[in-house]
C-alpha positions in Angstrom: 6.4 -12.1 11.0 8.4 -9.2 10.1 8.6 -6.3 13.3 6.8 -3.6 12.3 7.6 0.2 13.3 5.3 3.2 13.2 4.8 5.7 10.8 6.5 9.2 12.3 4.1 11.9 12.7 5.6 13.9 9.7 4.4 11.0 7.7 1.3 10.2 9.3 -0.5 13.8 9.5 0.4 14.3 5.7 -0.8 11.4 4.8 -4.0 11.7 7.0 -4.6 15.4 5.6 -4.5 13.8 2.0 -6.6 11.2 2.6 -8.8 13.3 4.2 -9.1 16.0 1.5 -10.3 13.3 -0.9 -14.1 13.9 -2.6 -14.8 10.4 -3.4 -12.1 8.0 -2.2 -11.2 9.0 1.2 -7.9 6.7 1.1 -4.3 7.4 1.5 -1.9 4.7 0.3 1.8 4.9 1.2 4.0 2.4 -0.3 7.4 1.2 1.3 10.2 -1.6 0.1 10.7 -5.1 2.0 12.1 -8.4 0.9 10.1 -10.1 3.5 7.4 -11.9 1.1 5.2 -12.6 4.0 4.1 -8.9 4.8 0.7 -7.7 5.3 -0.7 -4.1 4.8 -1.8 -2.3 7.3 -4.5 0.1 7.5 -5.4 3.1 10.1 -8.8 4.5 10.0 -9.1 8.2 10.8 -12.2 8.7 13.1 -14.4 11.6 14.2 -13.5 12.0 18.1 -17.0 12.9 18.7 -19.1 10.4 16.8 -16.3 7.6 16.4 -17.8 7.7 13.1 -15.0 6.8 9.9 -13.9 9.7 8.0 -10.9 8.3 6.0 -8.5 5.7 5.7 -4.6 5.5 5.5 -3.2 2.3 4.0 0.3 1.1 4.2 1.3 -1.1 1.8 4.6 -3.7 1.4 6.0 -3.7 -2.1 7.8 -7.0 -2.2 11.6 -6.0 -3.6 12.3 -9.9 -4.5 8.5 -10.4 -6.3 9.6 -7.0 -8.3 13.5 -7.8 -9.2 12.5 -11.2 -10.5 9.8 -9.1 -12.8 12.0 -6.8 -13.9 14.4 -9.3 -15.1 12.1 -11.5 -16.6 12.5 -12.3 -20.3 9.5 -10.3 -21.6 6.6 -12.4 -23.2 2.9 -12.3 -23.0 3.0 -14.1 -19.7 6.2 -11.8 -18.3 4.2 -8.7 -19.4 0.7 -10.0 -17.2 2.3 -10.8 -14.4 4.4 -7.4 -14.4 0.7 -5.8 -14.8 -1.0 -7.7 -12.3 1.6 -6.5 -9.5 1.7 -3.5 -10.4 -2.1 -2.6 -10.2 -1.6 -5.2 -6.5 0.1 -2.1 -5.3 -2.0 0.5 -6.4 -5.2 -1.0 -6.1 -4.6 -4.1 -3.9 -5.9 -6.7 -6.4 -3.5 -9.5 -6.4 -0.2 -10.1 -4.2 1.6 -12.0 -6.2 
């Protein structure tokens, strides 16, 4: 498993404010480049210090370099086009990895 670092706080508190400042969707989703297929997201939940209750989330997400270069040069066809979809809503909306 890849070693993971954390987010700097001039990352972090933007991201949390965002997320925070959200009506519906209280989610913040911050993308970054490996080539390490085996990642994992990770997410932080931002909590009331009072009531420990959940208030928003921040969600950091691997965008597989490798996954994306071999669908970039791809001969495009039906099935080249769907699979260049299908990863690109996995990164916004987390619906399929590969």
């Amino acid at each position: 498993m890849a070693k993971t670092r954390p987010l700097p706080k001039e990352m972090l508190c933007p991201l949390a404010i965002y997320a925070l400042s959200q009506r519906k969707y209280r989610i913040s989703v911050i993308l970054y480049s490996t080539t390490a297929s085996e990642t994992e997201e990770a997410e932080l939940e931002i909590k009331n210090p009072i009531t420990s209750q959940g208030l928003a989330n921040i969600i950091i997400r691997p965008a597989d370099l490798s996954r994306m270069d071999s669908l970039i040069t791809a001969q495009t066809g039906s099935v080249t086009t769907h699979a260049r979809k299908e990863f690109a809503q996995g990164l916004e909306f987390r619906l399929a990895r590969r």
